[in-house]
Structure formats: C-alpha cells, structure tokens
N, CA, C and O atoms as CSV, one atom per row, in Angstrom:
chain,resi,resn,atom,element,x,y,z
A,1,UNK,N,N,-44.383,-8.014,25.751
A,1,UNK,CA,C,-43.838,-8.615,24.566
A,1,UNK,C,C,-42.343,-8.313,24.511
A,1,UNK,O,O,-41.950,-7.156,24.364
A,2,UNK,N,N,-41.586,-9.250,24.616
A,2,UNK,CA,C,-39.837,-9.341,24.141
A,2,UNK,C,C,-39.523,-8.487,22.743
A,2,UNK,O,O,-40.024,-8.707,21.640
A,3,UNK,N,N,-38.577,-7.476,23.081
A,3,UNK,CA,C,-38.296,-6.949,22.007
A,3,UNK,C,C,-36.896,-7.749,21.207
A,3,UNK,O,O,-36.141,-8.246,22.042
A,4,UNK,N,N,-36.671,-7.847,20.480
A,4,UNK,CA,C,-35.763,-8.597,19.844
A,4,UNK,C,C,-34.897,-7.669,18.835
A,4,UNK,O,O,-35.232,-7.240,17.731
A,5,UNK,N,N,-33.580,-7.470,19.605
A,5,UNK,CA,C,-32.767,-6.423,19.006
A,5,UNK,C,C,-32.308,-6.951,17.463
A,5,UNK,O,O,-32.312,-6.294,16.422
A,6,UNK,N,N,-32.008,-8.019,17.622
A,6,UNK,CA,C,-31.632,-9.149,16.425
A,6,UNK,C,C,-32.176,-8.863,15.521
A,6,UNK,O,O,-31.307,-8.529,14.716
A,7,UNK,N,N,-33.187,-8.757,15.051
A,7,UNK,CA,C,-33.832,-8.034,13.804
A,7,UNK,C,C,-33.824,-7.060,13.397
A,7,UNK,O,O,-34.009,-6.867,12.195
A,8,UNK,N,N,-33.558,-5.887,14.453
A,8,UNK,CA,C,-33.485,-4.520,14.156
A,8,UNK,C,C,-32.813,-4.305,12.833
A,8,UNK,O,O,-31.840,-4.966,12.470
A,9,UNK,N,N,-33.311,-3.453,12.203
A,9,UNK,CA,C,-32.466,-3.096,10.941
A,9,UNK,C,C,-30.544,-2.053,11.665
A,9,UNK,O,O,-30.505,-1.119,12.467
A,10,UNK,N,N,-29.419,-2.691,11.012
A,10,UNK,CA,C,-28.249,-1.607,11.535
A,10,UNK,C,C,-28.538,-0.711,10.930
A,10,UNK,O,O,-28.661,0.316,11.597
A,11,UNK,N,N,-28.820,-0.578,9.275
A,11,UNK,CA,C,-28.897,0.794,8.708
A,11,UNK,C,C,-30.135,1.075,7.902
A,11,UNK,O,O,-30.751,0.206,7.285
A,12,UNK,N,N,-30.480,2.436,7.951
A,12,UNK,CA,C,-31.432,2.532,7.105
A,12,UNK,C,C,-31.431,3.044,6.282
A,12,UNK,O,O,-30.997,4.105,6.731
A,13,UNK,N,N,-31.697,3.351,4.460
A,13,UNK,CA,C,-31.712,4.087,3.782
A,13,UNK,C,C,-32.748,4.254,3.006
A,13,UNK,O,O,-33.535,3.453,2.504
A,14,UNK,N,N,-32.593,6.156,2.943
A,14,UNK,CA,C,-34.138,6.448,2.040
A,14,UNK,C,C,-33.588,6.788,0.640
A,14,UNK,O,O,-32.766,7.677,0.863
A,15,UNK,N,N,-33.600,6.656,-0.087
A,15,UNK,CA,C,-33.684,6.958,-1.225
A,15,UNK,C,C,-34.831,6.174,-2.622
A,15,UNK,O,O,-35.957,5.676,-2.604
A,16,UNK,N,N,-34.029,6.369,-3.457
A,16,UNK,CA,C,-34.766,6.191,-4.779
A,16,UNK,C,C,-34.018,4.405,-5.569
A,16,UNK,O,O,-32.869,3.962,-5.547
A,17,UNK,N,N,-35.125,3.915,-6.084
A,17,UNK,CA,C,-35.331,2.665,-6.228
A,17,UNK,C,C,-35.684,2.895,-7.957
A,17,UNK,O,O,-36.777,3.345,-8.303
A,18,UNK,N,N,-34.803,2.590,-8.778
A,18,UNK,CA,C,-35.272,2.138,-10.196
A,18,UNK,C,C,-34.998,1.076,-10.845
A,18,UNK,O,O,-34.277,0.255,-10.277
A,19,UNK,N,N,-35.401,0.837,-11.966
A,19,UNK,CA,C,-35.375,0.149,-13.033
A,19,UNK,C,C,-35.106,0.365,-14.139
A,19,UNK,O,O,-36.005,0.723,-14.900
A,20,UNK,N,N,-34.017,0.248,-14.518
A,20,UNK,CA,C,-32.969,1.191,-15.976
A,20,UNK,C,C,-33.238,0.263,-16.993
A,20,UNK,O,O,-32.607,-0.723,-16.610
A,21,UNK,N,N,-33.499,0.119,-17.499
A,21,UNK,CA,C,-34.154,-0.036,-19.222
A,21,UNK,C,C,-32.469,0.487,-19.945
A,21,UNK,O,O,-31.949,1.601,-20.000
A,22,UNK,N,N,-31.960,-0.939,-20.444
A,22,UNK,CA,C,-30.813,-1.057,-21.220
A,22,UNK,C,C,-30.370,-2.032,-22.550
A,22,UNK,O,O,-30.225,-3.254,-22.529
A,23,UNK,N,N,-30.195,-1.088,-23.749
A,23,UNK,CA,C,-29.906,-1.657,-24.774
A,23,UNK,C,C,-28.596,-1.307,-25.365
A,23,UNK,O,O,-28.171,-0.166,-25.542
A,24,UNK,N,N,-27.995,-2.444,-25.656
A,24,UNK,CA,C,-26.596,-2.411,-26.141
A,24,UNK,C,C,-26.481,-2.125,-27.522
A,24,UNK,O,O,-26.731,-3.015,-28.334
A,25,UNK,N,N,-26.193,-1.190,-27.829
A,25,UNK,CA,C,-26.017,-0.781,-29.423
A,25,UNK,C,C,-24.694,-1.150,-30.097
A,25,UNK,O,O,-24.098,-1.686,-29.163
A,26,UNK,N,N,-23.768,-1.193,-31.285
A,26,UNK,CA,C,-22.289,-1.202,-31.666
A,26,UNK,C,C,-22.163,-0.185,-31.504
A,26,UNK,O,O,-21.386,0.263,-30.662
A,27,UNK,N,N,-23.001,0.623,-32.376
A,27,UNK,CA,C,-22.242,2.501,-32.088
A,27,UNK,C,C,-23.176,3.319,-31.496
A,27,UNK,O,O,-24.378,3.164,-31.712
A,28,UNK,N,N,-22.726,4.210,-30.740
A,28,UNK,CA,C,-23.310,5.389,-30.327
A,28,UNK,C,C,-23.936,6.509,-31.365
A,28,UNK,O,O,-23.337,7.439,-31.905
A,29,UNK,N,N,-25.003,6.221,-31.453
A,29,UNK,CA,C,-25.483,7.450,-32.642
A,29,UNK,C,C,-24.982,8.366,-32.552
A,29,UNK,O,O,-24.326,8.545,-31.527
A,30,UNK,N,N,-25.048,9.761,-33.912
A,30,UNK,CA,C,-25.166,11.000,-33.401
A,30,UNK,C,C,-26.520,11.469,-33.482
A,30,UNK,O,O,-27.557,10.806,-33.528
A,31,UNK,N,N,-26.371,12.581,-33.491
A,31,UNK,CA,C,-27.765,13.084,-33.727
A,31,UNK,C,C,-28.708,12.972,-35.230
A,31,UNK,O,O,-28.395,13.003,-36.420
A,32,UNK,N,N,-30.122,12.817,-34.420
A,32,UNK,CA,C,-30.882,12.384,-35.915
A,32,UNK,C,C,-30.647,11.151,-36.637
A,32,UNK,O,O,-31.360,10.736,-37.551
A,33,UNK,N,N,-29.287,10.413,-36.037
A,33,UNK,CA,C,-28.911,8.614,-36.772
A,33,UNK,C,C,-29.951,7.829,-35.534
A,33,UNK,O,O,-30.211,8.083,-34.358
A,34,UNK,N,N,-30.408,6.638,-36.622
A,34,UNK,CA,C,-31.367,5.721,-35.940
A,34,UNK,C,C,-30.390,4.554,-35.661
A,34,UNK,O,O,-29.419,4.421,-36.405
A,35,UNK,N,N,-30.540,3.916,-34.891
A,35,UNK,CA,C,-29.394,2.470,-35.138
A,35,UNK,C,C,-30.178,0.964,-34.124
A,35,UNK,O,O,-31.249,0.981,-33.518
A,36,UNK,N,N,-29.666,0.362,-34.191
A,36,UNK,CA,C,-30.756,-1.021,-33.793
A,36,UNK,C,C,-29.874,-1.496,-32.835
A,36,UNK,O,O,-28.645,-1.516,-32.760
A,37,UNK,N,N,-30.944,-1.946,-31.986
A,37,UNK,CA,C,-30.100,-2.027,-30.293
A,37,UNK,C,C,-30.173,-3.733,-30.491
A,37,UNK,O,O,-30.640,-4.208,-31.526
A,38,UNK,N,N,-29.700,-4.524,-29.473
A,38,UNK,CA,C,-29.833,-5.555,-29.369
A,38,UNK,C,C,-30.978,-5.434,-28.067
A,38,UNK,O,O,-31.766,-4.534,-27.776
A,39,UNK,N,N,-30.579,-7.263,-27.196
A,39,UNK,CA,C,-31.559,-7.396,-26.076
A,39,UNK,C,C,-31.726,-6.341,-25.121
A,39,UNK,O,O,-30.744,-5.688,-24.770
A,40,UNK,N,N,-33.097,-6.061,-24.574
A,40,UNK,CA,C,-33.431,-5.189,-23.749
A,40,UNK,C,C,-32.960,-5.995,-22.408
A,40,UNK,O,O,-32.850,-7.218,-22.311
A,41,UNK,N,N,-32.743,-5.159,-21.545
A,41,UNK,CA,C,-32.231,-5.929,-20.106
A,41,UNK,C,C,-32.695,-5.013,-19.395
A,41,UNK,O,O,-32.363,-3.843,-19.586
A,42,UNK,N,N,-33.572,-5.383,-18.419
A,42,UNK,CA,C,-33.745,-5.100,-17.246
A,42,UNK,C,C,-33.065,-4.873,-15.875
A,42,UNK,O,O,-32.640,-5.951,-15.461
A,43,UNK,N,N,-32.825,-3.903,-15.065
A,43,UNK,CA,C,-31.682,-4.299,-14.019
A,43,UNK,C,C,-31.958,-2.376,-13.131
A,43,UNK,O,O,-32.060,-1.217,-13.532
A,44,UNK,N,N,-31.967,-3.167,-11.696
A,44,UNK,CA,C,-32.456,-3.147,-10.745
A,44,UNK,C,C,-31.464,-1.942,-10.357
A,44,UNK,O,O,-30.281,-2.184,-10.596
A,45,UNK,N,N,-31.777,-0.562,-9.744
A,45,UNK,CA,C,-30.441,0.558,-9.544
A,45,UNK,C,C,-31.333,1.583,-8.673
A,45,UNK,O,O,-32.377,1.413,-8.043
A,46,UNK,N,N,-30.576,2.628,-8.867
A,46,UNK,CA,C,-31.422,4.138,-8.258
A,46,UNK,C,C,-30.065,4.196,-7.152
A,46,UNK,O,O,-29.263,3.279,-6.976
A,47,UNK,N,N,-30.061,5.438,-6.526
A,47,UNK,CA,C,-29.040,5.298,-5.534
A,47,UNK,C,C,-29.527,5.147,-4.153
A,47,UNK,O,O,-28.738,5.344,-3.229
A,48,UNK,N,N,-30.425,4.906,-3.982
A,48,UNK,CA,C,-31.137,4.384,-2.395
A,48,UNK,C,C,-30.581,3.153,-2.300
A,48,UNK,O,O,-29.728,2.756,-1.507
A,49,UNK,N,N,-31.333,2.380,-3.486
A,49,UNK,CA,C,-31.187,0.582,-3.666
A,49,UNK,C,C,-29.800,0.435,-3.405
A,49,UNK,O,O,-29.282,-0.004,-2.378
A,50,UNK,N,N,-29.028,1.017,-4.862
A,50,UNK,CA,C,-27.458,0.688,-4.469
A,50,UNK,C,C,-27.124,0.702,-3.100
A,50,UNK,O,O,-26.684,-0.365,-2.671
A,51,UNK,N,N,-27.210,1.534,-2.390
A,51,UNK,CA,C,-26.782,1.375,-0.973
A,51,UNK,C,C,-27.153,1.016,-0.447
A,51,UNK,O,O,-26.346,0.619,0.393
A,52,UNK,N,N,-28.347,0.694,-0.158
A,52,UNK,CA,C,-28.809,-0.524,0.534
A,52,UNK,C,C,-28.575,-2.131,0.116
A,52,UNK,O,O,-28.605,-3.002,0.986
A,53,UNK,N,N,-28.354,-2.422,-1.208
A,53,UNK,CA,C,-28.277,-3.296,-1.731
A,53,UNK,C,C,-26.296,-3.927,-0.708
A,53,UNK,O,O,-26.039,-4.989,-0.140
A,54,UNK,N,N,-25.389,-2.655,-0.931
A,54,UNK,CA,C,-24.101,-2.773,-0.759
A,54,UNK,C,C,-23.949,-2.792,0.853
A,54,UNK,O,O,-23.127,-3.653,1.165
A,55,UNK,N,N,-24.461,-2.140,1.935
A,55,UNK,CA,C,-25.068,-2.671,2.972
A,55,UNK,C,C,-25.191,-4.069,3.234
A,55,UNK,O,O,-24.753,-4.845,4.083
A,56,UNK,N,N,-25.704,-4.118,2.534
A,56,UNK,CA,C,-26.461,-5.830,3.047
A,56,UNK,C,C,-25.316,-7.062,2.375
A,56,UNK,O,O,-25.342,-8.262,2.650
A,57,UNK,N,N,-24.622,-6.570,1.705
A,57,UNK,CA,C,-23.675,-7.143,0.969
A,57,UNK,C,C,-22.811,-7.201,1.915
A,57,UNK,O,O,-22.341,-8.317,2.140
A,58,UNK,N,N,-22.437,-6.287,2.575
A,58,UNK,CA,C,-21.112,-6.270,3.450
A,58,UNK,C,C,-21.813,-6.746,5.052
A,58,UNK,O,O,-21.348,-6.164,6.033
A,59,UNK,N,N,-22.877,-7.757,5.266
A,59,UNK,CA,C,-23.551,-7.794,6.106
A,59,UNK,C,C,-24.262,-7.522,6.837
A,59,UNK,O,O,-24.655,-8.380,7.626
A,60,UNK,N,N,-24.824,-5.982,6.908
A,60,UNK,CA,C,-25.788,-5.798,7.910
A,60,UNK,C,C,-27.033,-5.776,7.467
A,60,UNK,O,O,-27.312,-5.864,6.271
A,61,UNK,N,N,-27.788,-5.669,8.297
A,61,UNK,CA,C,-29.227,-5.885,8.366
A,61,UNK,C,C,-29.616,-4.374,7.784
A,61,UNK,O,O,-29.083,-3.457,8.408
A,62,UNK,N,N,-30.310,-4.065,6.885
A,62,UNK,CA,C,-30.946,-3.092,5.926
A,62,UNK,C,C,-32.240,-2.739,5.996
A,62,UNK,O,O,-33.061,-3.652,6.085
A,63,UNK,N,N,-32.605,-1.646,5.976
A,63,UNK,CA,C,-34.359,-0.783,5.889
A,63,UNK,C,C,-33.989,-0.247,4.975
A,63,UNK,O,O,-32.905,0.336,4.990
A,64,UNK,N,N,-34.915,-0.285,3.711
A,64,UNK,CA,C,-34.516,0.353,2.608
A,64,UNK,C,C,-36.004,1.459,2.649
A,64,UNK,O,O,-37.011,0.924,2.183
A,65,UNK,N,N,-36.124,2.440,2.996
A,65,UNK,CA,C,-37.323,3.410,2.960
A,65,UNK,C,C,-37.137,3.928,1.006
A,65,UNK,O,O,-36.099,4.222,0.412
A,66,UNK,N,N,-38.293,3.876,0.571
A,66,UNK,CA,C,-38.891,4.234,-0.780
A,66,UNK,C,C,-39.973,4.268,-1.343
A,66,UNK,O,O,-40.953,3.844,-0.730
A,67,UNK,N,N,-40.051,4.549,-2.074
A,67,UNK,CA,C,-41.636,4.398,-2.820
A,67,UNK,C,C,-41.345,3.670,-3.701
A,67,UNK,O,O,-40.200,3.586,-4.146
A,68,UNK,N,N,-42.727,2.741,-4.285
A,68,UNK,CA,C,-42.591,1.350,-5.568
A,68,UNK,C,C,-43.305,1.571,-5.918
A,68,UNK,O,O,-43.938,2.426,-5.297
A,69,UNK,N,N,-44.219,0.787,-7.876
A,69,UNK,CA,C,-44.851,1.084,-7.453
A,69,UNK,C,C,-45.882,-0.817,-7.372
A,69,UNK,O,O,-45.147,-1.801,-7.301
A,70,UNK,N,N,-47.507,-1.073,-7.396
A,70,UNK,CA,C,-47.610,-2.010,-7.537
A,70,UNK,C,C,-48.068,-2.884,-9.159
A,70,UNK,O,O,-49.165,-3.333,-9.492
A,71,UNK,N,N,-46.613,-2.880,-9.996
A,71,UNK,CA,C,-46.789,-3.371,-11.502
A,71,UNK,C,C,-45.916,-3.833,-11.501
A,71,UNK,O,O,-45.299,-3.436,-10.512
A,72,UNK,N,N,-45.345,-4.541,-12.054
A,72,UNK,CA,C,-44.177,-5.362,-12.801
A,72,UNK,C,C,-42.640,-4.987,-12.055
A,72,UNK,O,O,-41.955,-5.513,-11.177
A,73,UNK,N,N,-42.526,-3.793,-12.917
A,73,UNK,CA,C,-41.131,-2.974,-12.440
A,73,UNK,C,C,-41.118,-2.899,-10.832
A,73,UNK,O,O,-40.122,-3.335,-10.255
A,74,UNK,N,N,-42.252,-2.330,-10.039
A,74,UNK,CA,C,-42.127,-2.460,-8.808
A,74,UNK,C,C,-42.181,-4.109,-8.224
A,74,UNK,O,O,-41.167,-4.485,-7.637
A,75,UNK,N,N,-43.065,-4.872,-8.333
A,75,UNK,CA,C,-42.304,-6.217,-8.000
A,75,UNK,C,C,-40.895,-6.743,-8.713
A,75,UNK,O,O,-40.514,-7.869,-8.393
A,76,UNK,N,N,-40.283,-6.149,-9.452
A,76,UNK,CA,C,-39.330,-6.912,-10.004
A,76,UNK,C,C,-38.018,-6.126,-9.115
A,76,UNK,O,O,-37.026,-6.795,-8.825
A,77,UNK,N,N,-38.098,-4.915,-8.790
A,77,UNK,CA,C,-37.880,-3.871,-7.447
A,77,UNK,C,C,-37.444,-4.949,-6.690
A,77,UNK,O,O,-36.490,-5.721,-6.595
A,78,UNK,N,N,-38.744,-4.643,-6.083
A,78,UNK,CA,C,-39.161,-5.413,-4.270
A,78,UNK,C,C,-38.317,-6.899,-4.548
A,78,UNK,O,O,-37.271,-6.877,-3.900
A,79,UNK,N,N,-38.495,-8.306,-5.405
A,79,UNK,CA,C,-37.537,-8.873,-5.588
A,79,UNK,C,C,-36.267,-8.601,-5.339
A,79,UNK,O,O,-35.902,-9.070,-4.261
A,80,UNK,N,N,-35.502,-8.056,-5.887
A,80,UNK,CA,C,-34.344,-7.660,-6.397
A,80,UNK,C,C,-33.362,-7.422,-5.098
A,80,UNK,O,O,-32.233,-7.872,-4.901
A,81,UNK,N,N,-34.071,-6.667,-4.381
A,81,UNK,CA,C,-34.182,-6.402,-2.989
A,81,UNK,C,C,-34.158,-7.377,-2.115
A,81,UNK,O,O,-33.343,-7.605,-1.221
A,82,UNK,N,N,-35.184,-7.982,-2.458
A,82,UNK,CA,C,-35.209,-9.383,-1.135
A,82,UNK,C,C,-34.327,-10.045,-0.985
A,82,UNK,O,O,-33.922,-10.563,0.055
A,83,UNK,N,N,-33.662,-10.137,-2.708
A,83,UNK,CA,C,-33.124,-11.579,-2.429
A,83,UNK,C,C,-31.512,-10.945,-1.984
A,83,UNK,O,O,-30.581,-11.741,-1.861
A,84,UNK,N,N,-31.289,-9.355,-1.750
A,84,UNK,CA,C,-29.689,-8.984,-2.132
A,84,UNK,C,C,-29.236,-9.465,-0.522
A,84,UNK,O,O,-28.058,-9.408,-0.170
C-alpha cells in the first residue's frame, strides 16, 4: 500500500479543547450585586484548539490530539475544528 506523505499531518497538538459560555453584561458587578446579562454566545477556545486552529490558519496540515465529549458542546467542538 502507497503511503501518501500529502496528508500527513505538519503539526500536531495536544492540548485542551473548550467551550466558553459568554454573556455580555453593561457593568461588571461587585460582590453580592446581581445584574442581567444579555445573549449567551457560544464560542469555541481552550489552548490546544487555539493552536491548532492558528496552525491551520497559517496553512499547514493539523492533528489536534484531545478529549471531547459525545453531546452538543463536543460536536459543536469537533465542528468548529473541521471547518478552521
């Protein structure tokens, strides 16, 4: 069987893969103040991803080694990923 260097991943990175849960408030509470956030946003981080994500940005071919898991947040992950 032909090995095909062409696919090889150039870099690989292990790290950590999250999903940051973000709401935009006007003010920063202090302590014990309640205050009302606006839209929740979803968005794709951890510092494994980032670098792999920025990798692949600057062209090379990427192995992103991590753990996911299989619910929502982890496919919305694994997405996030595919498409960078």
């Amino acid at each position: 069987m032909a090995h095909n260097r062409a696919l090889e991943p150039e870099v690989a990175v292990v790290g950590s893969a999250n999903l940051d849960l973000v709401v935009e408030v006007e003010t920063i509470p202090v302590a014990g103040e309640t205050v009302l956030g606006g839209d929740l946003r979803l968005i794709p981080g951890g510092k494994g991803a980032n670098q792999a994500v920025a990798a692949a940005r600057l062209g090379r071919r990427v192995a992103m080694i991590g753990r996911g898991g299989d619910d929502d947040a982890g496919r919305t992950l694994r997405s996030a990923m595919d498409s960078a």
